[in-house]
N, C-alpha and C positions, 0 to 999 in steps of 0.2 A: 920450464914453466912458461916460458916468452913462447915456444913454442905454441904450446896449449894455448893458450890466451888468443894467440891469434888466431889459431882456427877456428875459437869459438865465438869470437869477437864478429870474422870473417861469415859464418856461418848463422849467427843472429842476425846480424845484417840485410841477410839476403834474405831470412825469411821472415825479417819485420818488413822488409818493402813487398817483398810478396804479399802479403798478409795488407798489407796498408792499400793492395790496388783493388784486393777484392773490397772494403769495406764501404757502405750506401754512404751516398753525399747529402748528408741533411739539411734539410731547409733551415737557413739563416733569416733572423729577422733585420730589417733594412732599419736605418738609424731611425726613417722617419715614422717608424712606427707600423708599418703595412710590411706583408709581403712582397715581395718583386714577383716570386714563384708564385702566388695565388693569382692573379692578376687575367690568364687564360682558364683559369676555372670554371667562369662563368656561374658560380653560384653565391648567394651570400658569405661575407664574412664576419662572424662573431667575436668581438672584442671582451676578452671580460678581464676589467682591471683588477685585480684584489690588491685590497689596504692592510697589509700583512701585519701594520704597529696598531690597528683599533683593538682598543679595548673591549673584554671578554668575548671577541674573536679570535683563533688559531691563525697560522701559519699554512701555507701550499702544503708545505710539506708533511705540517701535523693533520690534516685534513685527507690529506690520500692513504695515510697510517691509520685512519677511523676506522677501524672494523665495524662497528655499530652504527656508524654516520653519525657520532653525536657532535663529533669537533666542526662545529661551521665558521665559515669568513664572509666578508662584508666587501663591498665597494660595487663598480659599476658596468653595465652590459650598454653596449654600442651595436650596432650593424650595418655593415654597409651590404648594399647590393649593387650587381651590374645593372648596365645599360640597358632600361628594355627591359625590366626581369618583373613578373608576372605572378612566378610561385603556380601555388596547382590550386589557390583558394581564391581568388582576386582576378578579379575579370579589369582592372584599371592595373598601368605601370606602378610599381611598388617605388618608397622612395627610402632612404636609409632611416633607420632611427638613430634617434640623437642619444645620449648619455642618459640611460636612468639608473635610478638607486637601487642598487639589492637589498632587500630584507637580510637576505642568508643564501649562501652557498654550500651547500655539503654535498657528499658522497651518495649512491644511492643502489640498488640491484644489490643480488645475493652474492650468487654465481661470479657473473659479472664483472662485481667488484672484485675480486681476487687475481683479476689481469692487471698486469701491466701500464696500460692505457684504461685509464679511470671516466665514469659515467658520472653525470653528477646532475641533482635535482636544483633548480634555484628558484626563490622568491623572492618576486619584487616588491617593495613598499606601499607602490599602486599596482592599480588595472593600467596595463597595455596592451594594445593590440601589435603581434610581433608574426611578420610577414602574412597580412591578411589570414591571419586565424584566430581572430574572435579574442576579446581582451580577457584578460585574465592575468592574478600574479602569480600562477604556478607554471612552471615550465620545465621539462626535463630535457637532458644534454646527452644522447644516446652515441654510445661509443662504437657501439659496430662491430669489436674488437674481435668477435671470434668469425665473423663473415666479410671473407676478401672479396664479395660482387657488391656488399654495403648496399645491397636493392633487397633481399627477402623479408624485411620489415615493411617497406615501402610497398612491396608487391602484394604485401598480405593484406595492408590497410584501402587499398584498390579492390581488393576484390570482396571484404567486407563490403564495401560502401556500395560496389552494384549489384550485392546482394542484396542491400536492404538493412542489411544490419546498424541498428540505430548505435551512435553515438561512438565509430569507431572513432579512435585517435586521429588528428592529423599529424604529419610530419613533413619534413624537408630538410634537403642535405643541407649542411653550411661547412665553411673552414675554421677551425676555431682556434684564437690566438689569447692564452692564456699571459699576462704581465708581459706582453712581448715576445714571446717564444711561440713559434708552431706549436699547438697540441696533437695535429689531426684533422680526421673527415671524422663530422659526427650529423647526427640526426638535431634538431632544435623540434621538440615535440610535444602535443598535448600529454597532459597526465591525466590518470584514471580517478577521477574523483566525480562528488557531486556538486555540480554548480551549472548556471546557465548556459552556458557557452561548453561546460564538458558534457557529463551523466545529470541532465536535465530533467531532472525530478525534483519531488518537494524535500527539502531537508529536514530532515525531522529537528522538534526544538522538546527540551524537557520538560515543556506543559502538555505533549501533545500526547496525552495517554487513556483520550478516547476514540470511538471511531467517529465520523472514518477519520479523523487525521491519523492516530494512531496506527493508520492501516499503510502508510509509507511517507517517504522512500525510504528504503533497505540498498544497500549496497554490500555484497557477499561475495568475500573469496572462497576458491575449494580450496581442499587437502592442504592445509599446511601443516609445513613438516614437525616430526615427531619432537623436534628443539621446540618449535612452536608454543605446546604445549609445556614442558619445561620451564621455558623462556618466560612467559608470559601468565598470567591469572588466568585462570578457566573461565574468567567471567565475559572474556575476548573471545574463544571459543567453542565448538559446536561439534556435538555427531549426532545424528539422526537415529534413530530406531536402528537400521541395518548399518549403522558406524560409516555413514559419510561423513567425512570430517571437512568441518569450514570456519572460514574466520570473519570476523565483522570488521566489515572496511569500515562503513559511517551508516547508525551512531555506532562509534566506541562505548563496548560497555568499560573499558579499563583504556587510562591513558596516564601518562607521565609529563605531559604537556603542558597540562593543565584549561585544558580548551573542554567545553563543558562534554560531558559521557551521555548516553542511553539511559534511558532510567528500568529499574525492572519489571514495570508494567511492559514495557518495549520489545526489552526481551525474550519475554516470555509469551507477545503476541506471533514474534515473527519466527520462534520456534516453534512453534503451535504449527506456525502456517507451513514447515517444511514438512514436520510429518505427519499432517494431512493429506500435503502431494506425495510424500514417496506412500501411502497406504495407499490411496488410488491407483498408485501404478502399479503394485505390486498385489492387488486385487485379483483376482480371476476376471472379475467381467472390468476392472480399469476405472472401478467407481472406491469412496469412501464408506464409512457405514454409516452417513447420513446421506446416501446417496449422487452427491458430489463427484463429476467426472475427473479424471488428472487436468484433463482439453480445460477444466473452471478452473484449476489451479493455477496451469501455466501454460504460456504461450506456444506453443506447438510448433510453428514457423522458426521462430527466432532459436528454437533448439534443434531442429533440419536443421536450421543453417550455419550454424554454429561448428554442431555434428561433421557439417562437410565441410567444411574451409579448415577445420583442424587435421581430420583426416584425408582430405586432399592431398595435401602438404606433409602428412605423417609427420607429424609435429612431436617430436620425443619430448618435452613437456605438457601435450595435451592433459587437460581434468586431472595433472600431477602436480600441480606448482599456484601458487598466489597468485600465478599471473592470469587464471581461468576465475572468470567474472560471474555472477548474476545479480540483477539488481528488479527489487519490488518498487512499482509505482502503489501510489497510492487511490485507491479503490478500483483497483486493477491486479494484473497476474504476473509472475512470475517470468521473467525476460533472460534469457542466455548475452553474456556480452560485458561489458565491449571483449573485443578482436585485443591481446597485450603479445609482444615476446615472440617473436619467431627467430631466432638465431638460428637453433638445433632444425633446421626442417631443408625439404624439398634435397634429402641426399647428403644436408653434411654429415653426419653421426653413422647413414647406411643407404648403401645404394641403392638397395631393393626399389622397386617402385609397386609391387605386389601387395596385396591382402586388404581385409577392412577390420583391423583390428588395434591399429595403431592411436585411435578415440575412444580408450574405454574409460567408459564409464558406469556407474552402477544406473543410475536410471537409465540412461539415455539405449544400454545397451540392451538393458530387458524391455522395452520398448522395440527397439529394433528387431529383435529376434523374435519378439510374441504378438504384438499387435498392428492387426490388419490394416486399422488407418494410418496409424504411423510411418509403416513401413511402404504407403501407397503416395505418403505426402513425403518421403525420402526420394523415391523415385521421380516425383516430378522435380522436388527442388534440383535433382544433377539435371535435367534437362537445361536450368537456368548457370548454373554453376558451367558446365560442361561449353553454352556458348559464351561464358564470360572469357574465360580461359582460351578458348580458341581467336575472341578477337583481342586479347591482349596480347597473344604472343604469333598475329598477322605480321607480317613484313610492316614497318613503320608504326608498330602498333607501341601501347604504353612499354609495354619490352625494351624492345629497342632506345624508347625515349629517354624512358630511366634508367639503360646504361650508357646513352649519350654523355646526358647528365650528369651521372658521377664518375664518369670515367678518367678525368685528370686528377681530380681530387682522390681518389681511388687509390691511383698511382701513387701521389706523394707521400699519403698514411702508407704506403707499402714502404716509401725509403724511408719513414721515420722507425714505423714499428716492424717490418721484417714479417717474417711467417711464424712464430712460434708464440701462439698463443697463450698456452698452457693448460688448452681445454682437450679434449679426446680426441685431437688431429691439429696437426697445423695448418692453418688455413693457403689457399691456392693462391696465384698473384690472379691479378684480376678477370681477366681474359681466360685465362683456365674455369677461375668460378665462377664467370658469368656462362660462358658454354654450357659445364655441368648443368647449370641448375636450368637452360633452355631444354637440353638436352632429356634430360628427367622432368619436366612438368613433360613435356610432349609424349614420351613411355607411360609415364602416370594415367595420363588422360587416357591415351587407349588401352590400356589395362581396365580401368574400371569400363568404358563401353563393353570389352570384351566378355566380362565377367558382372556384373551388377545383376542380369538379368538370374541366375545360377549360383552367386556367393553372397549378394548383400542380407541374406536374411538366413541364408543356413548355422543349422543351428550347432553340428559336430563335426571336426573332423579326424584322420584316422593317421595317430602315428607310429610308423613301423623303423623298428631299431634292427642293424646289419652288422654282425661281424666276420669278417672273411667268409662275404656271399651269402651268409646262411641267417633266418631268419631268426631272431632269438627272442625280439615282445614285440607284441602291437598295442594301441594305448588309443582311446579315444579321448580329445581334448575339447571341451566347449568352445564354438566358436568365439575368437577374441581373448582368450583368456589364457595365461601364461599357460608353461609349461611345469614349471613348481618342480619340487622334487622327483617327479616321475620318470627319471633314466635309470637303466637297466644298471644292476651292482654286475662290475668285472672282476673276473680275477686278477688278483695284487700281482703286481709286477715289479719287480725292485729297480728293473732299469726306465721303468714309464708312466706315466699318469695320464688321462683325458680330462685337459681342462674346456673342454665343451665336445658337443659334438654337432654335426653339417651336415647340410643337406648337399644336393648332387649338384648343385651347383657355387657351393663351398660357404653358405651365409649361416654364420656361427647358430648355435642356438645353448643359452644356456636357463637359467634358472625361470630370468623375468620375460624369456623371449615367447612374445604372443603368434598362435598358430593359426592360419588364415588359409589353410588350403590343405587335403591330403599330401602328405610329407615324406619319404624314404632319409634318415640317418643314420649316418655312421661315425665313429670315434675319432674324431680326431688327437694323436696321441703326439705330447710331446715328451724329450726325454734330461732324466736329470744329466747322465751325461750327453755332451753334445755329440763327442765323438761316434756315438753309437748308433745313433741317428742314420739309417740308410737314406736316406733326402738328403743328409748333408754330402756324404759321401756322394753323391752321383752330381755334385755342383763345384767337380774343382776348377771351373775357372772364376771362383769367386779370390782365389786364395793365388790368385797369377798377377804378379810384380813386374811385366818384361825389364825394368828398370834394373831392378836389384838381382834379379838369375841372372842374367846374361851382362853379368859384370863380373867375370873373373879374372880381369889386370888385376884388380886393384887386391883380393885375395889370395893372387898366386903367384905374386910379383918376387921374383926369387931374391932384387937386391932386399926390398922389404923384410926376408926369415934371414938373411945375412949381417942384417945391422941391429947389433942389440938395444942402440939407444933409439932407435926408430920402431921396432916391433916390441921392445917394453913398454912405449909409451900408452899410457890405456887409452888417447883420445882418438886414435886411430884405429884401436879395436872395439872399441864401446861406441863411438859417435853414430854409428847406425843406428845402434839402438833409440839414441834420443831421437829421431826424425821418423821410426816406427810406434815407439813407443807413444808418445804425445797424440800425432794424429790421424792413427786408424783408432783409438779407440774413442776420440772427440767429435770425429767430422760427418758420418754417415746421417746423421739427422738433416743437415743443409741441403743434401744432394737427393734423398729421400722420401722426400716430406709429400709427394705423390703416393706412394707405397702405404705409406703409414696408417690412412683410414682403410684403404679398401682391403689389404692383405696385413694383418696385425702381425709384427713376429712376437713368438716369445720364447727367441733364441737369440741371443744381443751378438751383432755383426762381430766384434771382434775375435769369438770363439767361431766363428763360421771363415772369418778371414785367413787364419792363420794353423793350416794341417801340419798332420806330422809330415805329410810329403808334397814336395812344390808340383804345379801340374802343369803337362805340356805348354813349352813355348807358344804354340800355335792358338789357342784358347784364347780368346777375347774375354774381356771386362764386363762382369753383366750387365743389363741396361740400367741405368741409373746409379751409379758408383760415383762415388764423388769424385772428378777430374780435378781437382784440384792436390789430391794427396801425392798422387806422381811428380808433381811440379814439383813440393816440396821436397820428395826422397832426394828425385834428382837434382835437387841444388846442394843439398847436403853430400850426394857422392863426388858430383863435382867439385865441390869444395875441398873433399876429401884427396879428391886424384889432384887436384892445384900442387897440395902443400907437399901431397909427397915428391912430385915432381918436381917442387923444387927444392928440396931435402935433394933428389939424387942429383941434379948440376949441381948444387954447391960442393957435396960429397966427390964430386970426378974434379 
C-alpha cells in the first residue's frame, strides 16, 4: 500500500504543476483600489461600488442568479479616464467623473445573459453626462462576451451614423471594476428608449388620445419570441394581418412597474397605422384603398438603410429578435431603427459571405423583390454604404483605430474569461477575431459589387439534390426564404442518418437555412456507429500516441512478469489508464476551438481517438490536437518507469 501511495502521490504531483503552468494569471486588484494592469489601456475605467447590506436591494451574487433581472442593488459609478482622452463624442479632453448614486443596478439581455460574464442595465438617481454622451439616467454595461475583437458593436454603430440613421446608440470601451475586483472589457452604452438625448421623439402621455398628439411617438420592437406571448398579456403585443409579430416598447400597454401604460385609444390608433402600411405594400399597385402610398406610411430611406447595414453584416438576429427597432414620430411616418445587437454577424455564427437573404423580412422583402422604386432606391443606398465600408477599413482608417483601442483591454478580458463562451462557437483570442472579421467585411463587400447587379432582386432560385452523382429532385425556392421541409426522403439505413445536407463547398443547409443563389446538394451522412464510418477509417493518425506505442520496456520488462508482488500490483497495470482515461476525453475543446464553428463534428473526438488498431509510427498528430495531453501521458509513464526501476535496485 506505501507503495501505491507513492506513486500516486508522485504522479498527482507532476500533473498538478503541469496543470498549474498552463492555467491564465488573472488580474489582481491593487490595495489602493485601481488596477496596476489597467493602467496601459488607455481607455476609461468604471468603478461601480455596490452596497450589498442596503435594504430591499440583493446581493452580486443574487443579482447575476436573476433570470428575469428583477433582483437589483444599489450604490455608486465612478470613472476615471486617461491622459488626453477625448472619447468619439467630445471634441474638448474629457475629465473623470466623480462618485454618483445609482438608482438600481440589474441584469439585462436574453441570450446574453446566460454567459458567464454578465451585462447589466444601471440607473442613476440623476441626469449625467458620462464620457461626452449627452445626459441621461439610463445606461447600459455591455459585455461583449461572445465576441473576442469586442469591435462588431462599435463597427456597427459607425456605420449607422454615416449612414444617416437617426438616433443610433453611442458606445465606448471602458474596464470595469466591480467592489474591487476586475470584471472585464465592456461597452458603457446608450440604451434604446425614448428621451431626448436617446429616441427623440414625443413621448406620449395618457391624455394624448387625440390627433395629432395621439399620432406619436410609438416606439416598436419586432418578432418577439413565442415566450413573449406567454410571458406577457396580449395587451403588450401585436400581429398585423399577415402575422408580423411586435411588441410595444413605449407606451406600454401592460407593465408591472407601475409607471403609467398606453391607454386603448393608443393602441388601437397605432395598430390601425401598421396595417394600413402592410396593405399598401402588399397591394398590387403599392397603395391602400383609400388611396394612400406605403412611401405616406413609411419612410422609405431609413428602411434601405436599415435593410443594408443588417444584411451587410448577415446579422443572424436580423427582423428575428427585440433587438430590431421601429419608432412613429408624431405627425409623421414610420422610421426603421435604432441599429441594437450585433454579436452573431460579419462571420461569427458562418463564414459564408455569399447571398442577400440573411435580412428577411415580411415587408421589407416583398418590397424588394416587387417594387421598381424600392429596389432602384436599394441600389443607390449600397453606392453609399459600399464607400463607407471601403474608407473604414483604409489603412489607418476607424478599423484599425478601434482595434488599436481595445486591443489591451481585449487581452486582459481574454485572461480573465478564456474562450468558451457558451454560445454556438467559442470565441477567437483577439488578433485571430480581429483578422476574421477584416478579412470577411472585405469578401463581403466584393461579393455584393459582384452580384447586386443579377441577385439583389431575383426572385427564385433552383435546388437540385445528388446522391452518388445522380440526380434525384430539383426544387425551386423563393428568393430569401428558407428551405423548410423540402429535402428528398432517403431510404432508411440502420447504420446512418443525414443530419443536413451541403452544398460543394461544405455550408450545412438544414431546415431554417435561407437560399440565395442556384445551389447543387448532397447528404451529408453521419453514422450511429463510429466505427463504420469510412472518414474515420482513412484518418488513423488521429489515434497515434508515439509516447505510449513505442514504449515496450515498460510492458515487456521480463523481471516485471517474474515478480508476483510487483505485476499483482494493480497500480502498475491500471495507471495508464488513469492519464488516458481523464484527458483525451476532457481536453480536445481547448486546442480546438478554431475548428469548432467552421467544421461542426458530430462525432465526439474520443471515439475517433481511440481504434481497434494503433496506426504507423510514422503518422503525424493532426493539425490542431491538443499538445498538451502527450506531456501528461509522458509524465505519467515516466513516473511509472521511476518506481519500477527502483523496485528492481532495491530487489538486486
Amino acid at each position: 500500500m506505501k507503495r501505491r501511495f507513492s506513486f500516486c502521490a508522485k504522479l498527482m504531483a507532476a500533473l498538478t504543476v503541469s496543470a498549474a503552468m498552463m492555467l491564465p494569471a488573472f488580474p489582481v486588484v491593487a490595495e489602493s483600489g485601481t488596477l496596476s494592469m489597467l493602467e496601459d489601456n488607455n481607455i476609461p475605467v468604471v468603478y461601480l461600488t455596490i452596497d450589498e447590506n442596503a435594504e430591499g436591494y440583493g446581493t452580486i451574487e443574487e443579482m447575476n442568479k436573476s433570470t428575469d433581472h428583477s433582483v437589483k442593488c444599489t450604490g455608486t459609478i465612478k470613472i476615471d479616464v486617461p491622459d488626453n482622452y477625448k472619447g468619439d463624442y467630445s471634441d474638448t479632453v474629457l475629465e473623470d467623473t466623480d462618485e454618483l448614486q445609482l438608482d438600481y443596478i440589474r441584469g439585462r439581455g436574453n441570450f446574453s445573459w446566460m454567459a458567464d460574464k454578465k451585462p447589466y442595465k444601471i440607473k442613476l438617481d440623476k441626469k449625467a453626462e458620462l464620457l461626452g454622451m449627452g445626459k441621461n439616467k439610463h445606461w447600459a454595461i455591455l459585455a461583449n462576451r461572445y465576441d473576442g475583437s469586442m469591435i462588431r458593436n462599435r463597427l456597427v454603430s459607425y456605420i449607422g451614423e454615416q449612414m444617416g440613421l437617426e438616433f443610433t446608440p453611442k458606445m465606448l470601451p471602458v474596464d470595469l471594476v466591480m467592489n474591487g475586483e476586475y470584471a472585464g472589457s465592456y461597452y458603457l452604452a446608450e440604451t434604446v428608449r425614448i428621451d431626448k438625448s436617446r429616441v427623440d421623439i414625443d413621448e406620449l402621455k395618457p391624455k394624448d388620445n387625440e390627433e395629432p398628439e395621439i399620432t406619436g411617438g410609438y416606439l416598436l420592437a419586432l418578432n418577439p419570441a413565442p415566450s413573449f406571448f406567454k410571458q406577457y398579456p396580449s395587451e403588450n403585443t401585436f400581429k398585423t394581418k399577415r402575422e408580423m409579430p411586435l411588441w410595444f416598447e413605449s407606451p406600454e400597454f401592460w407593465t408591472d412597474d407601475g409607471e403609467d401604460i398606453g391607454t386603448p385609444e393608443q393602441k388601437k390608433y397605432i395598430e390601425s397605422y401598421l396595417n394600413k402600411t402592410e396593405d399598401a405594400i402588399f397591394s398590387y399597385d403599392f397603395k391602400d384603398k383609400d388611396g394612400n402610398s406605403y412611401k405616406d406610411y413609411m419612410d422609405i430611406q431609413s428602411a434601405a438603410d436599415y435593410w443594408w447595414v443588417q444584411e451587410f453584416i448577415l446579422n443572424h438576429d436580423a427582423f428575428d429578435t427585440t433587438s430590431n427597432y421601429l419608432y412613429k414620430k408624431r405627425d409623421d411616418k414610420l422610421y426603421w431603427g435604432p441599429l441594437w445587437d450585433f454579436d452573431f454577424t460579419m462571420g461569427f455564427l458562418d463564414p459564408t459571405t455569399a447571398g442577400f437573404c440573411q435580412a428577411t423580412n415580411l415587408w421589407l422583402d416583398h418590397l424588394r423583390l416587387n417594387e421598381p422604386e424600392y429596389q432602384a432606391l436599394l441600389r443607390e443606398r449600397w453606392k453609399k454604404l459600399d464607400a463607407v465600408i471601403t474608407d473604414m477599413l483604409k489603412e489607418d482608417g476607424i478599423f484599425d483605430r478601434y482595434v488599436q483601442e481595445q486591443e489591451n483591454s481585449a487581452k486582459d478580458d481574454f485572461d480573465k474569461w478564456g474562450v468558451d463562451t457558451g454560445a454556438h462557437r467559442q470565441r477567437y483570442e483577439f488578433e485571430k477575431e480581429v483578422e476574421l472579421i477584416r478579412t470577411w467585411l472585405t469578401k463581403r463587400q466584393k461579393w455584393i459589387n459582384d452580384n447586386i447587379d443579377e441577385k439583389l432582386t431575383k426572385t427564385n432560385f433552383t435546388v437540385t439534390y445528388m446522391l452518388d452523382g445522380k440526380i434525384i429532385e430539383t426544387y425551386n425556392v423563393m428568393a430569401g426564404k428558407p428551405i423548410y421541409n423540402n429535402f428528398p426522403i432517403l431510404p432508411d439505413d440502420p447504420d446512418k442518418y443525414v443530419p443536413y445536407w451541403e452544398d460543394e463547398e461544405g455550408k450545412m443547409y438544414q431546415y431554417e437555412t435561407c437560399v440565395n443563389d442556384d445551389v447543387i446538394l448532397t447528404p451529408h451522412f453521419e453514422y450511429y456507429d463510429p466505427s463504420k464510418d469510412p472518414e474515420i477509417s482513412k484518418e488513423p493518425e488521429i489515434s497515434e500516441e508515439p509516447e505510449i506505442s513505442e514504449e515496450p520496456e515498460i510492458s515487456e520488462e521480463p523481471e516485471i512478469s517474474e515478480e508476483p508482488e510487483i505485476s499483482e500490483e494493480p497500480e502498475i497495470s491500471e495507471e495508464p489508464e488513469i492519464s488516458e482515461d481523464s484527458e483525451i476525453s476532457k481536453e480536445p475543446e481547448i486546442s480546438e476551438d478554431s475548428e469548432i464553428s467552421d467544421e461542426p463534428s458530430y462525432v465526439s473526438e474520443p471515439e475517433r481517438s481511440v481504434p481497434d488498431k494503433p496506426s504507423p509510427a510514422t503518422d503525424t498528430p493532426k493539425t490542431g490536437d491538443n499538445t498538451a495531453l502527450p506531456l501528461f501521458v509522458l509524465i505519467a509513464v515516466i513516473s511509472l518507469a521511476a518506481v519500477i526501476t527502483q523496485k528492481k535496485i532495491k530487489d538486486r
